[in-house]
N, C-alpha and C positions, 0 to 999 in steps of 0.2 A: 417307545416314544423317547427320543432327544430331549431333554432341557438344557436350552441357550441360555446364559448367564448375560441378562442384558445391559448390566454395570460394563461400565468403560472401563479399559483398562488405564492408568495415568501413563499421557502425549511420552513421557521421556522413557516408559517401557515398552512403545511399540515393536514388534520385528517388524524385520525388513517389507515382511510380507503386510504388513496395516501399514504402513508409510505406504505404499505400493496401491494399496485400496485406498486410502485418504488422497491420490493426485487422482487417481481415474474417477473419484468420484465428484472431481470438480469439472468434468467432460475428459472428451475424448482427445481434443489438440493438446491435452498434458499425459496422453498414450506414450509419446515419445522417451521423454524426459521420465516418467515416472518406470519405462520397463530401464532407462540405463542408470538409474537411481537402485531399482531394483536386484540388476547386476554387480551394481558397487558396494551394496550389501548396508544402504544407508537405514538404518534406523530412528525410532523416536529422538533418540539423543543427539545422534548425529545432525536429525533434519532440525532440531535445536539452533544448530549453527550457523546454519544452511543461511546465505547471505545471496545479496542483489547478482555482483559480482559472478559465484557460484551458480546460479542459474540459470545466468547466460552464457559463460563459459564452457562451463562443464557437464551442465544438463541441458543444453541448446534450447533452453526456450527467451527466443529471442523479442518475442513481443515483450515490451515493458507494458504493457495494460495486464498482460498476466500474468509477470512477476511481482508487480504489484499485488495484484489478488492474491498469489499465492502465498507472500509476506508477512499479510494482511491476517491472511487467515492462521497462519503460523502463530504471531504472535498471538492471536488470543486465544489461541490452545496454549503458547506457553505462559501467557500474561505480561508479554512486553506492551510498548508503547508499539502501533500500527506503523510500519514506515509512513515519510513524508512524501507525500507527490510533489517533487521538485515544481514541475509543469504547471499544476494547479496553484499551487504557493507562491511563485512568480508571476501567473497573470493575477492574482489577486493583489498582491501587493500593487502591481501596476494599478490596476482600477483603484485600489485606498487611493493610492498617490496619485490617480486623474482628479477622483472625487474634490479628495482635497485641494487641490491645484486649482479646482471649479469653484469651491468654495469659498478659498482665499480671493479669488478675482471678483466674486460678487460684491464682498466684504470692502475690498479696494475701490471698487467702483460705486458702492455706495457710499462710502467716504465724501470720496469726489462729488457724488452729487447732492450728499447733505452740503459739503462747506462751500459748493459753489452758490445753492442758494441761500447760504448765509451769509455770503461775501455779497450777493445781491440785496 
């Protein structure tokens, strides 16, 4: 009988080979990128570095919804901040800034129609 040691080993000691099982087990459309990551001989440390940039480039995954993810999940194996969803963070500011923009107009327009009926 085999005994598997089921402790992790620490993200910045992986070989090349568990970086290689850490992309294919986020599915299959990261087959690509993780067998030419796998070739390049990327490991824990490396895939450390491993940026927006780098993954569309050089590891052709060119969906941003799954470099995203990938980023995502990078960083809290290594303990950074998640990247920002540029897309998400700009339409939310737009809506703060309709919001408020709604806000301010009711604000103004009830102004108006207090001191008009106190001009009456």
């Amino acid at each position: 009988m085999c005994f598997v040691n089921r402790r992790r080993r620490p993200f910045l000691e992986w070989t090349k080979h568990e970086a290689h099982a850490f992309f294919l087990s986020h599915g299959t459309y990261l087959k690509p990128a993780a067998d030419v990551m796998l070739r390049a001989g990327v490991d824990g440390f490396l895939l450390a570095s491993i940026e927006d940039a780098d993954l569309e480039k050089r590891f052709g995954v060119n969906d941003p919804k799954h470099r995203f993810r990938i980023l995502t999940e990078l960083a809290s194996l290594c303990g950074k901040r998640p990247p920002v969803n540029k897309d998400a963070l700009s339409r939310h500011e737009t809506l703060m800034r309709r919001k408020v923009g709604r806000e301010r107009r009711i604000v103004v327009s009830e102004v108006y129609f207090i001191l008009a009926r106190i001009g009456n």
